[in-house]
Phi, psi and omega in degrees: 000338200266326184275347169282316185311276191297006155272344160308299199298319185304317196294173207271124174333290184324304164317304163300321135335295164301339164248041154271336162089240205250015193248188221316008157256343187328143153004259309018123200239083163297139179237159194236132144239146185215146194306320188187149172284117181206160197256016158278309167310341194270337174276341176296328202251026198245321198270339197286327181286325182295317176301314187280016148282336177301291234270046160115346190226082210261141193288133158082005187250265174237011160228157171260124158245163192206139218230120180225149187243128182273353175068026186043047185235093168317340156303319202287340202281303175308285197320322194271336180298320163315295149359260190292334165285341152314315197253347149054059188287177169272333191221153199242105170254164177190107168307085186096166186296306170329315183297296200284341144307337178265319167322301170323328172263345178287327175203123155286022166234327175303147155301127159270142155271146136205151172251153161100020197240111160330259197246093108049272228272358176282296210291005167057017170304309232213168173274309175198171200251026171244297162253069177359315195013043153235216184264348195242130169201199170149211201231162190240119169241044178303122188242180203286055217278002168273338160296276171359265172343296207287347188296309197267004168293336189261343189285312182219089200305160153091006167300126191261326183245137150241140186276168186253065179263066172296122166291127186274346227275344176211217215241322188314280192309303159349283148327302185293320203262011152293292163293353164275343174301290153340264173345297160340269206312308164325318192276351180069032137290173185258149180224133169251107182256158193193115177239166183224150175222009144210166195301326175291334187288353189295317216290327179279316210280308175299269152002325188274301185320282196291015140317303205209027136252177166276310191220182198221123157279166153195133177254141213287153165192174172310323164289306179290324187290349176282316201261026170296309202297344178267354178278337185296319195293297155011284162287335170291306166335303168254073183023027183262178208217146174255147154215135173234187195253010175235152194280347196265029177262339187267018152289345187243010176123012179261172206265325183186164170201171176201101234216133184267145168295087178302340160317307210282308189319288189318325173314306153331311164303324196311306212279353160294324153332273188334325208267328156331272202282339202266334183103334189313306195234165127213203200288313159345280192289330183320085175281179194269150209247130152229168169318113182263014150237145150247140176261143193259147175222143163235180197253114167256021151291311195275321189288018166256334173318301171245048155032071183253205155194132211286091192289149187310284199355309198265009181266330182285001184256327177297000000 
């Protein structure tokens, strides 16, 4: 023991620091979990670290992170959630919901961030997202999916049905094609909803769709943005159209979005950290943040494909 002492005091400050572990001059110790490598979830937790090295708090300096991938298994999420409370990180960020849910059962006293999660207060994270009353709070990226809807009614007038394609695997996407449902039915359209919960069911649930709609909303998660180029392709075989709510989708085949930076979201997260970790707040009072721009984006490959066109309106948004 006497010989560990004097190899501390011997050692380079910083160092010696860095094995004293998370109580006083020590590091801050963040744990990061994230549901699956995408590359909106890899930019949410690209902006949160880079911003908080601006407001002061650089990984391996005066803070530790510690970056963990659940590979998309939700046991792992509960494992690594364990983790960092074992190990009495000071701060939590958890990426998507499964992540910020497992975080959540794990511990009512750590602070949580969580990012990338449509509505908070569905997903029983929060009491409500204006006043939080747990441990958990964080940013939303919930878009504008009543605009959304409307692209495709300007894009493609006289359309009577729009389909629905959802992953059931969690309360987000739900929550978005519930409210995307609503929106329809306002316009006094027909609405086809189809949920799915795993990856092989897409190809029939997309073919039954693009069958018997004019167009297909959908909102992202992990099953659909993996399989967007075959639901697109899909519709395209009937001369139809996808849209959806995150912008790196119309690289894989939608048709338009109205799509949030996830860089910029994480960035956001940072400074609710900052506010955190400075002692200024915590998640209890914190309401949930969300971005207040979204950019309209189009595929203009597939709208020349079905010899569609971009009405001035929407030109004025690009």
């Amino acid at each position: 023991m006497k010989f560990f002492k004097k190899l501390i005091y011997s050692m380079p400050l910083s160092t010696a620091l860095f094995l004293t572990g998370c109580g006083g001059e020590a590091p801050i110790k963040i744990g990061v979990i994230q549901i699956v490598e995408h590359e909106s979830l890899d930019s949410a937790k690209q902006g949160f670290a880079d911003e908080l090295k601006n407001l002061g708090y650089e990984n391996e300096k005066n803070v530790r992170f510690d970056f963990q991938n659940a590979g998309g298994d939700l046991s792992n999420c509960a494992s690594i959630a364990e983790k960092f409370v074992n190990e009495k990180c000071d701060l939590i960020l958890a990426i998507s919901t499964p992540c910020a849910q497992a975080v959540a059962n794990a511990t009512k006293e750590i602070p949580v961030l969580a990012t990338a999660i449509t509505n908070f207060e569905s997903t029983g994270l929060v009491k409500s997202n204006e006043n939080p009353g747990t441990n958990v709070t964080g940013t939303s990226d919930l878009s504008p999916i009543e605009k959304t809807i409307e692209l495709i009614t300007k894009l493609k007038p006289g359309s009577r049905k729009i389909g629905i394609l959802y992953s059931n695997i969690d309360a987000s996407p739900q929550f978005q094609a519930e409210l995307a449902e609503e929106k329809i039915k306002s316009l006094g359209l027909e609405v086809k909803m189809v949920a799915v919960s795993q990856i092989h069911e897409v190809q029939q649930a997309a073919e039954k769709l693009a069958y018997e709609t004019d167009a297909l909303y959908v909102p992202i998660d992990k099953i659909t943005a993996s399989a967007m180029p075959q639901i697109s392709q899909i519709f395209l075989n009937h001369n139809k159209f996808v849209v959806c709510s995150e912008s790196a989708m119309i690289l894989k085949g939608a048709i338009a979005a109205y799509g949030m930076d996830y860089y910029e979201l994480g960035k956001l997260t940072a400074h609710q950290a900052a506010e955190i970790l400075k002692g200024k707040n915590t998640p209890q009072n914190m309401p949930i943040q969300r971005l207040k721009d979204t950019k309209l984006k189009f595929n203009l490959e597939i709208i020349e494909k079905l010899k569609l066109k971009i009405p001035n309106e929407l030109k004025g948004e690009l």
